[in-house]
C-alpha positions as CSV (number, residue, x, y, z in Angstrom):
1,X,41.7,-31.9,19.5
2,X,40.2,-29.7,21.7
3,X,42.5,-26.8,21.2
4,X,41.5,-27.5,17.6
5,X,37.7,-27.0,18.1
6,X,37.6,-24.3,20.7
7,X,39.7,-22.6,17.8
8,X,37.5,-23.0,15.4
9,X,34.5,-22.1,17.6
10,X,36.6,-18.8,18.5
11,X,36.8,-18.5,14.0
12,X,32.8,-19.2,13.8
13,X,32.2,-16.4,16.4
14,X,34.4,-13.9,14.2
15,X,32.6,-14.7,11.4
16,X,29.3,-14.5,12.3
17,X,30.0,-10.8,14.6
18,X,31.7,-9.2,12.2
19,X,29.3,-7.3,9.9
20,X,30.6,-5.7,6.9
21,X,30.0,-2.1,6.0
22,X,30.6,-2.1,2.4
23,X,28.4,-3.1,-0.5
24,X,29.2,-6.8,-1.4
25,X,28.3,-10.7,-1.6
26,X,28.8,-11.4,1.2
27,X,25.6,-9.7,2.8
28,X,23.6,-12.6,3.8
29,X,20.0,-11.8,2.6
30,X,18.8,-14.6,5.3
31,X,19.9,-12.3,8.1
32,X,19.4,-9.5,6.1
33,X,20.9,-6.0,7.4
34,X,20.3,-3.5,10.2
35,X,21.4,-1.5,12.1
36,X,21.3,0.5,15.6
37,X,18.8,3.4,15.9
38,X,19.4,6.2,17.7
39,X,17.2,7.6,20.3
40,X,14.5,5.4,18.8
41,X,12.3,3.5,21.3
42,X,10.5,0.6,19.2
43,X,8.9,-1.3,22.8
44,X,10.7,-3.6,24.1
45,X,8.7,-6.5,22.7
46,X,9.3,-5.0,19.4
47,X,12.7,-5.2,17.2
48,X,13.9,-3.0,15.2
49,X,13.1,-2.8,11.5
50,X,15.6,-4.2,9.4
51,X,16.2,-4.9,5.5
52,X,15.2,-8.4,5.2
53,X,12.5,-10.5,3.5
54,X,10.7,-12.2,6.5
55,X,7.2,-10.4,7.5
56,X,7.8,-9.6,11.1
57,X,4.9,-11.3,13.5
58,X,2.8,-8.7,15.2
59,X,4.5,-8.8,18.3
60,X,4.5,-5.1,18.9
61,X,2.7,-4.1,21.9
62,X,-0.1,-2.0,21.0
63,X,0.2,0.6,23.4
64,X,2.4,3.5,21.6
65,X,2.8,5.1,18.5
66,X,6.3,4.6,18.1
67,X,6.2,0.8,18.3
68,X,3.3,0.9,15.4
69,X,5.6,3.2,13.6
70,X,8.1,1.0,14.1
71,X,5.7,-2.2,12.7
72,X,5.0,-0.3,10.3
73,X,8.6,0.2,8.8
74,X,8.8,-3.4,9.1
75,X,6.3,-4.7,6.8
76,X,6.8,-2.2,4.2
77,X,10.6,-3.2,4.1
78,X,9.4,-6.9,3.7
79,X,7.0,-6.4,1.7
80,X,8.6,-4.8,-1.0
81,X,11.4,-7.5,-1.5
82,X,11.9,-9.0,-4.4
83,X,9.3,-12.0,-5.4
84,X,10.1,-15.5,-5.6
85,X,8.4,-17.8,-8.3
86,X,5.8,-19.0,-6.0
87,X,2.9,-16.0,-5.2
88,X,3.0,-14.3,-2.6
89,X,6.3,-15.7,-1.5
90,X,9.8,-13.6,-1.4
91,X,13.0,-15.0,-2.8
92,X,15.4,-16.2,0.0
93,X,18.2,-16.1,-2.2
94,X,18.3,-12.5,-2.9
95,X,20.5,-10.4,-1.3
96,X,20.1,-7.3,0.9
97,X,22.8,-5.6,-0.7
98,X,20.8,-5.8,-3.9
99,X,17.3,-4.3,-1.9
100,X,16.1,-2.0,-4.2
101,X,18.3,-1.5,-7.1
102,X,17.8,1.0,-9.9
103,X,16.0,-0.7,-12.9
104,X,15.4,-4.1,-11.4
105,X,12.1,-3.9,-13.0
106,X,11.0,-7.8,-11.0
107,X,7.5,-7.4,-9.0
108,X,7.8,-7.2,-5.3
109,X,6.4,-9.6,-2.8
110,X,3.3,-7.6,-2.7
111,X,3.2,-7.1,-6.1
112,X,2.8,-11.2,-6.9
113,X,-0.1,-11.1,-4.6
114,X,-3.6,-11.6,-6.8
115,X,-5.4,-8.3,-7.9
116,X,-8.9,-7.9,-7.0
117,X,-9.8,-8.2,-11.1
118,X,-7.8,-11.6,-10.5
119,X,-9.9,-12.3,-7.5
120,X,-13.3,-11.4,-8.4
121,X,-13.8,-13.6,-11.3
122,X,-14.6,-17.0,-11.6
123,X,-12.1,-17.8,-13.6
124,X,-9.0,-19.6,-12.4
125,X,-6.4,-16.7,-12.0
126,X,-3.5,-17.0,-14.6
127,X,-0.5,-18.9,-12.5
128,X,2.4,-17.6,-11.1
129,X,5.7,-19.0,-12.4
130,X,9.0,-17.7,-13.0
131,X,8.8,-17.1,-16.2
132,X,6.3,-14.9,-15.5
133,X,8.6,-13.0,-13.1
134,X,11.5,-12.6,-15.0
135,X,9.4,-10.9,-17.8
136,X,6.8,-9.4,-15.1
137,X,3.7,-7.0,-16.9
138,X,1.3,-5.9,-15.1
139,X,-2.4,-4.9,-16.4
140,X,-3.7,-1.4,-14.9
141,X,-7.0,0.2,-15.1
142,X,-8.0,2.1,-12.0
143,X,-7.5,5.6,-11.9
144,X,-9.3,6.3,-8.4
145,X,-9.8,4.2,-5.2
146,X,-13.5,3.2,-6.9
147,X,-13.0,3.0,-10.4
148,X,-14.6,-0.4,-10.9
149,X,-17.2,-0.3,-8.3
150,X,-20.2,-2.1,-8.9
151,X,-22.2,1.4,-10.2
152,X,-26.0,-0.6,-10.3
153,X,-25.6,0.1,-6.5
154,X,-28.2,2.8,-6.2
155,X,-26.4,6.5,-4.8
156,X,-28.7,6.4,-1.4
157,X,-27.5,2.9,-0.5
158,X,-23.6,3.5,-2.0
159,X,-24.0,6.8,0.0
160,X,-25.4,4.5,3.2
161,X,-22.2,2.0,3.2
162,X,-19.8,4.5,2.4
163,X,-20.6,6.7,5.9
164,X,-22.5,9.5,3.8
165,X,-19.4,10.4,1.8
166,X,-19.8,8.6,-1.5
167,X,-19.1,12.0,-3.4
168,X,-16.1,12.7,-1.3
169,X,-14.4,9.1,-1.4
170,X,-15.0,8.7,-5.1
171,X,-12.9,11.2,-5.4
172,X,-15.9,13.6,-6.7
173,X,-17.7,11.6,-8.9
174,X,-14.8,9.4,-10.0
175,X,-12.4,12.0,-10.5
176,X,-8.8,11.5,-10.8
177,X,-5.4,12.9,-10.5
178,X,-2.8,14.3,-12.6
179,X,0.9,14.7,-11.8
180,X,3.1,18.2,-12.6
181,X,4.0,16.5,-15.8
182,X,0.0,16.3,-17.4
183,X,0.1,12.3,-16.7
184,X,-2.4,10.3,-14.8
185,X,-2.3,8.4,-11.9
186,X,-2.9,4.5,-12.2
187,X,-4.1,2.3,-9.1
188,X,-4.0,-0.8,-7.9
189,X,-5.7,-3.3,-4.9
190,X,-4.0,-6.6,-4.1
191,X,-3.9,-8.8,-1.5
192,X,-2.3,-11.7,0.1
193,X,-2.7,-15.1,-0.3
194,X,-4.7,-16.1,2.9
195,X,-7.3,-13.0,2.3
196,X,-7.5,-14.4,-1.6
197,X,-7.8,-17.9,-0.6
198,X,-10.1,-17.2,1.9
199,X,-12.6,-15.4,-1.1
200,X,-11.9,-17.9,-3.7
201,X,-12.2,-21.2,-1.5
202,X,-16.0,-19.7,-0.4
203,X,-16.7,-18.2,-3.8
204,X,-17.2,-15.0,-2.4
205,X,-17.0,-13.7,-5.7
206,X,-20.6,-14.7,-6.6
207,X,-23.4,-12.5,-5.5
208,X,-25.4,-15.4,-4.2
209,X,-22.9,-17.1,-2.4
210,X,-21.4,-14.1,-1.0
211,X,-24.9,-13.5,0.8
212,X,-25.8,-16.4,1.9
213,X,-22.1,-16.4,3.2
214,X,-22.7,-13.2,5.0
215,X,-26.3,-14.1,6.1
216,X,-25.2,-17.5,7.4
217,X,-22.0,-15.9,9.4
218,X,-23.6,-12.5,10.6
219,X,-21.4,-10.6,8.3
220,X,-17.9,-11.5,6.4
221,X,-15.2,-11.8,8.4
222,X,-11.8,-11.7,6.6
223,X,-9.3,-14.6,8.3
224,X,-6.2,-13.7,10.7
225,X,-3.0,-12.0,9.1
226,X,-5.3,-10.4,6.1
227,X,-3.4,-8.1,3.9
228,X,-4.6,-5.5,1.5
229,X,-2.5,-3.8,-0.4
230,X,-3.2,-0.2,-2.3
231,X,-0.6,1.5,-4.7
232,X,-0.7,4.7,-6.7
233,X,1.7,4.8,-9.8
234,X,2.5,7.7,-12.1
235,X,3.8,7.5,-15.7
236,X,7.7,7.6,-16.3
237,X,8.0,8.6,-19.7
238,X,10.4,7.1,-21.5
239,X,12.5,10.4,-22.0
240,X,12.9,10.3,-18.2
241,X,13.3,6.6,-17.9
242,X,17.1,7.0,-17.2
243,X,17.0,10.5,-15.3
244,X,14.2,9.0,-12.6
245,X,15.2,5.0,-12.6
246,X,17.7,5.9,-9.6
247,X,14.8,7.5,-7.5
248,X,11.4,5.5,-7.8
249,X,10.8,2.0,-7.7
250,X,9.6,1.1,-11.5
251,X,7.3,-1.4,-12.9
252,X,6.0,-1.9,-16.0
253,X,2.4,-2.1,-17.0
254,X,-0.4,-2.4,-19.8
255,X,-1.7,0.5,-19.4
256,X,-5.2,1.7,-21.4
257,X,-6.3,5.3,-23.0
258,X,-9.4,7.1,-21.3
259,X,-11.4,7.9,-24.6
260,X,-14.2,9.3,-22.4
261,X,-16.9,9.0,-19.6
262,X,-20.2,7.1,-19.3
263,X,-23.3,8.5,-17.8
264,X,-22.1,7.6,-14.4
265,X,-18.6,9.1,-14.6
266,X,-16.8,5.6,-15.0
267,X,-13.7,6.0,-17.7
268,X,-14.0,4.3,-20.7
269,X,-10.7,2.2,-21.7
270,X,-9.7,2.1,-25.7
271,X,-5.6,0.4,-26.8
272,X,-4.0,-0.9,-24.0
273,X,-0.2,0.4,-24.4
274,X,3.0,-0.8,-21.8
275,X,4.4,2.0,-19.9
276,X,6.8,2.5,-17.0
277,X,5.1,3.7,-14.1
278,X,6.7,5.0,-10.5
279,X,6.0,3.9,-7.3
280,X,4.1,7.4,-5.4
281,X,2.2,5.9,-2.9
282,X,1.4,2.6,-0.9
283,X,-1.5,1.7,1.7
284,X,-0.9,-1.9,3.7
285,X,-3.4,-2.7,5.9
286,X,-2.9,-6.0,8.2
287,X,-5.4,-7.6,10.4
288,X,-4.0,-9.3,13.2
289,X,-5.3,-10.5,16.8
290,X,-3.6,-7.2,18.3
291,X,-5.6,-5.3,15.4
292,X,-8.6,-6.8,14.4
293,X,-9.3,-3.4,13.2
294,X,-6.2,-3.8,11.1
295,X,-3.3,-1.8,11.3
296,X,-3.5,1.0,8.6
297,X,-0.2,1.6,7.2
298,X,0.8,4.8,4.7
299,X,3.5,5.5,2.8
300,X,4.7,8.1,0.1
301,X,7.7,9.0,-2.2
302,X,9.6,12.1,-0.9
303,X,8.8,14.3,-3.5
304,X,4.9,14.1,-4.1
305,X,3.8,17.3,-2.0
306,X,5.0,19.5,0.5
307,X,3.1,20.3,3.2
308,X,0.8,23.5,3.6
309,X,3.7,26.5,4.2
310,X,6.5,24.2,4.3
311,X,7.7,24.2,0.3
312,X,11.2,23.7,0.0
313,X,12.5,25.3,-3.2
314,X,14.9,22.8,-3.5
315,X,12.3,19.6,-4.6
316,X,11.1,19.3,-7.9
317,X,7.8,18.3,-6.7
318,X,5.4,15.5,-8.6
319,X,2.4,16.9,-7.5
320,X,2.8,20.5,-6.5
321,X,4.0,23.8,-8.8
322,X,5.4,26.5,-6.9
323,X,4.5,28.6,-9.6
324,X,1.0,28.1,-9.8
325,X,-2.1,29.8,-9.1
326,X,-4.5,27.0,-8.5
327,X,-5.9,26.2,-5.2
328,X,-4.8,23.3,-3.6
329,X,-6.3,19.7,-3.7
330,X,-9.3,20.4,-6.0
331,X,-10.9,17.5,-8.2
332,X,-10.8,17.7,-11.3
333,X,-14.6,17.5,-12.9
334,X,-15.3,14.8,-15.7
335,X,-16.7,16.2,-19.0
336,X,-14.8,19.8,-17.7
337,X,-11.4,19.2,-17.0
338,X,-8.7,17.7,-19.4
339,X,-7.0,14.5,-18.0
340,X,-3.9,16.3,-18.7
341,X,-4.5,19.1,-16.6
342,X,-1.9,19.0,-13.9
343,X,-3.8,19.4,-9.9
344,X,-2.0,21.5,-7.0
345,X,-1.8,19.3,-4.4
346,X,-0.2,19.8,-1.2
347,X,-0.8,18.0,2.0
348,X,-2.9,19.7,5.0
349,X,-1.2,20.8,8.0
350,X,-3.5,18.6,10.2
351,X,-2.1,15.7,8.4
352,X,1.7,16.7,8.5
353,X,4.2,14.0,9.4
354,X,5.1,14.3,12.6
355,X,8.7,15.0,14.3
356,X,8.8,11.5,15.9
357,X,7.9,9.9,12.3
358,X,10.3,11.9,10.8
359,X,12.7,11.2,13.2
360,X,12.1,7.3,12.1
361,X,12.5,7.7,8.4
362,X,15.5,9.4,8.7
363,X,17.4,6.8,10.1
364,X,15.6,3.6,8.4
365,X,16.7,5.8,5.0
366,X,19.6,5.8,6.4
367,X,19.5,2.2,7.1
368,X,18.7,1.3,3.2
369,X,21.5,3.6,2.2
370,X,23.9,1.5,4.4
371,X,22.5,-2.0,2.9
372,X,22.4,-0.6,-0.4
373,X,23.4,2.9,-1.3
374,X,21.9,2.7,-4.9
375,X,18.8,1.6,-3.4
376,X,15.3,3.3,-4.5
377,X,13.7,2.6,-1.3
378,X,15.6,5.3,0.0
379,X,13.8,8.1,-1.2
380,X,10.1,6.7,0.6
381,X,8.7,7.5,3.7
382,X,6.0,6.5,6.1
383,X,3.2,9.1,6.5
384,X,1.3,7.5,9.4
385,X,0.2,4.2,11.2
386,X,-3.6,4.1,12.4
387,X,-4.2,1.1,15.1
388,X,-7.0,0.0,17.4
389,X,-6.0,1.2,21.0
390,X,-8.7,-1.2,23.2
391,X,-9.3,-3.8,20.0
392,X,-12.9,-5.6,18.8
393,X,-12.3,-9.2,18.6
394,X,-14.5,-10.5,15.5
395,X,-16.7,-12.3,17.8
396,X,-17.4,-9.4,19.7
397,X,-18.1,-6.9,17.1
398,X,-21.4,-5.9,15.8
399,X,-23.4,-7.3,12.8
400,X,-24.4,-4.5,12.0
401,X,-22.5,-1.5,10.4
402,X,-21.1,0.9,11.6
403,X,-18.6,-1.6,13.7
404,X,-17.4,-0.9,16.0
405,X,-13.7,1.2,15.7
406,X,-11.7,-0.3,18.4
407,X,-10.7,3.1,19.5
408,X,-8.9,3.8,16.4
409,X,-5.6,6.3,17.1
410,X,-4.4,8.8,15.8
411,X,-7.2,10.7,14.2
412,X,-5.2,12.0,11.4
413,X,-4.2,9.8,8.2
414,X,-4.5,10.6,4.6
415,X,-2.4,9.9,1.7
416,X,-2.0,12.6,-0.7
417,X,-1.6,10.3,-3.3
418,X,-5.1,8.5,-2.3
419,X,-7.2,10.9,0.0
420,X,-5.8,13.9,-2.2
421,X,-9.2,15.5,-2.2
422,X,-10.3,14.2,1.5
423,X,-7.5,14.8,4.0
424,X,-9.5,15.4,6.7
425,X,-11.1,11.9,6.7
426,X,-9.5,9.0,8.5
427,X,-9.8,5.4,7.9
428,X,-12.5,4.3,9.9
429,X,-14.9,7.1,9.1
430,X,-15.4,5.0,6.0
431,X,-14.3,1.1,6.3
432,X,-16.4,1.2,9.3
433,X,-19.6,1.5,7.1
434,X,-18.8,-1.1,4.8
435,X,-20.9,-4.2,4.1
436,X,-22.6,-6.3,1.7
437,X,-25.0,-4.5,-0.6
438,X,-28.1,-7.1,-0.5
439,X,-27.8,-7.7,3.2
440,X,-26.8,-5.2,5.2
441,X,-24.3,-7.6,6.5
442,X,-20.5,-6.0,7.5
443,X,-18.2,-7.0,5.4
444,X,-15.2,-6.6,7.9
445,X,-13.6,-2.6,7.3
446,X,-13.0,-3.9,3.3
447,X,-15.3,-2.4,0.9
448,X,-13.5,-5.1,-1.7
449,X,-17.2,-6.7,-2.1
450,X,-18.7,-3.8,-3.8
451,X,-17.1,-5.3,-6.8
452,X,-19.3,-8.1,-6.9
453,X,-21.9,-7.3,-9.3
454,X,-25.1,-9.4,-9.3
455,X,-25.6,-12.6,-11.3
């Protein structure tokens, strides 16, 4: 008898050691996949990232850049599984061999998360049920990071929370940006359960409560383990449906036609029409008791821009013509431009990824290959990870804005899909300023309260 269990504890050992290399079943998605990296330092209270569904807690050490890179990797991995029929929540039965697959159109973890317009409404947000997933369509109508701002703010006081850059961070006057191909980029904000929760359950989505909130607790203070979530999509047309499904993670969307501009340079939406738009960028930002500041996380697709004397002739660039003239990263001007026009954009040398990042995408590509060699994922990258090096706790922050910035590091974060036309900003010289607009009151680095409008 015990010849026959020490045998079949030797079997159990086998079987659970022996990873498989090839593309099958019999990838367990509860595990998920990884694999060694090579002369990769994460910290050593911080694993690797692997291909898996479960959000990692933040138990990196915030004291180097590679761990937060390494963090970093991490939630964007988990965050971009595939969705379960409960919000917010990723499906456990998935499997990592399937992690990204061309034309599996179902939303993402982060993707079932509420928008702001779901949010910021006193209406109960439509629910979340499988039937909903399998036939997932989203609504878009942002086309920059301000588009539905709350525009009875007067410009001195806008210009006041915003740091003095209200021109610059609107993207000049709500301008947008338009791919190599004459399409538009589409935007959306989400975020996670707790931070939604936390608005909804106070009603922070009314004006007066949302002062007397903010009066009453010397500013709003978003809970623990907070997510916002910002993504920039471009059109797939349908002609290129099958020639760019293998490449870009694809969802679909009711998307509307700009028939114009209003007096204060806000689009104006006619027919609402689905489209399939492309993944191009992705901000997750994550407060957590080692970043109270949050942890401000970047990534882009591979192909949107090269950086400033680094083209490579062999990309077919989104967002970048080797052949034109233009100069680089200018706004387009409403009532001037056309919509259609495409923008030469190119990311600024003070902003290029660095070798060490580079070093990191490499092999977690790699890694997604291995898992899945079809998989999308593949062809994304992380452009940088900003994190509070001697962290504010909440309690000890002002109540006031500016806050204070933790000693935010490194200085040098943009997004070309999202900063395009202000790469030499960084985070904080913005979310630091932002608050409530009746009060005065710091509404915790999110400026997702300016779309409260009053009663």
């Amino acid at each position: 008898m015990r010849t026959l269990l020490f045998s079949f504890f030797l079997l159990s050992l086998i079987s659970i050691s022996c990873e498989s290399g090839k593309k099958d079943k019999k990838l367990n998605s509860r595990i998920g996949f990884s694999k060694e990296l090579d002369d990769y330092g994460c910290g050593a209270f911080c694993d690797p990232p692997s291909v898996g569904y479960q959000l990692t807690d933040d138990n990196c050490l915030h004291s180097d850049q590679n761990s937060m890179n390494c963090f970093a990797w991490k939630n964007f991995l988990a965050l971009n599984w595939i969705a379960s029929d409960q919000r917010g929540i990723p499906d456990t039965t998935a499997l990592a061999s399937d992690y990204g697959m061309p034309g599996d159109y179902k939303p993402t973890v982060w993707e079932s998360y509420l928008s702001i317009d779901d949010v910021f409404t006193a209406q109960q947000p439509a629910q979340w049920s499988l039937k909903s997933k399998s036939g997932y369509i989203k609504y878009i109508n942002e086309i920059n990071k301000f588009t539905d701002i709350n525009v009875n703010i007067p410009k001195p006081k806008l210009r006041a929370m915003l740091g003095g850059n209200v021109d610059e961070i609107m993207q000049a006057k709500g301008a947008w940006l338009t791919d190599q191909s004459g399409n538009i980029v589409w935007y959306e904000i989400r975020m996670n359960n707790i931070e939604s929760d936390f608005v909804r359950n106070n009603k922070l989505y009314n004006s007066e409560n949302l002062n007397a909130f903010a009066a009453k607790n010397q500013g709003v203070w978003l809970p623990m383990e907070s997510i916002e979530i910002k993504a920039a999509w471009r059109v797939i047309p349908e002609n290129q449906l099958e020639s760019l499904k293998d490449f870009y993670k694809i969802s679909m969307a009711m998307v509307p036609e700009i028939k114009g501009f209003d007096k204060n340079n806000q689009p104006i939406y006619g027919k609402y029409t689905q489209k399939y738009l492309g993944l191009v960028g992705l901000h997750i930002i994550r407060k957590t008791s080692q970043s109270p500041q949050f942890t401000w996380m970047t990534f882009e697709h591979i192909n949107n821009a090269p950086t400033e004397g680094q083209v490579d002739p062999s990309v077919n660039y989104c967002f970048y013509n080797p052949k034109s003239k233009d100069k680089p990263n200018q706004s387009p001007v409403p009532g001037k431009d056309s919509l259609n026009k495409p923008v030469q954009v190119v990311r600024i040398a003070n902003n290029a990824i660095t070798p060490e990042i580079q070093q990191l995408n490499k092999q977690i590509q790699g890694m997604i290959r291995a898992s899945n060699p079809k998989s999308v994922w593949q062809y994304y990258q992380l452009v940088n990870v900003q994190w509070p090096e001697n962290p504010v706790q909440d309690k000890d922050n002002k109540n006031t804005p500016p806050l204070r910035d933790g000693g935010i590091k490194p200085k040098n974060i943009a997004n070309v899909t999202m900063e395009t036309y202000i790469q030499d900003k960084q985070c904080m010289d913005c979310h630091k300023n932002a608050s409530t607009v009746a009060t005065k009151y710091p509404t915790d680095y999110s400026f997702i309260f300016l779309k409260v409008k009053p009663k």
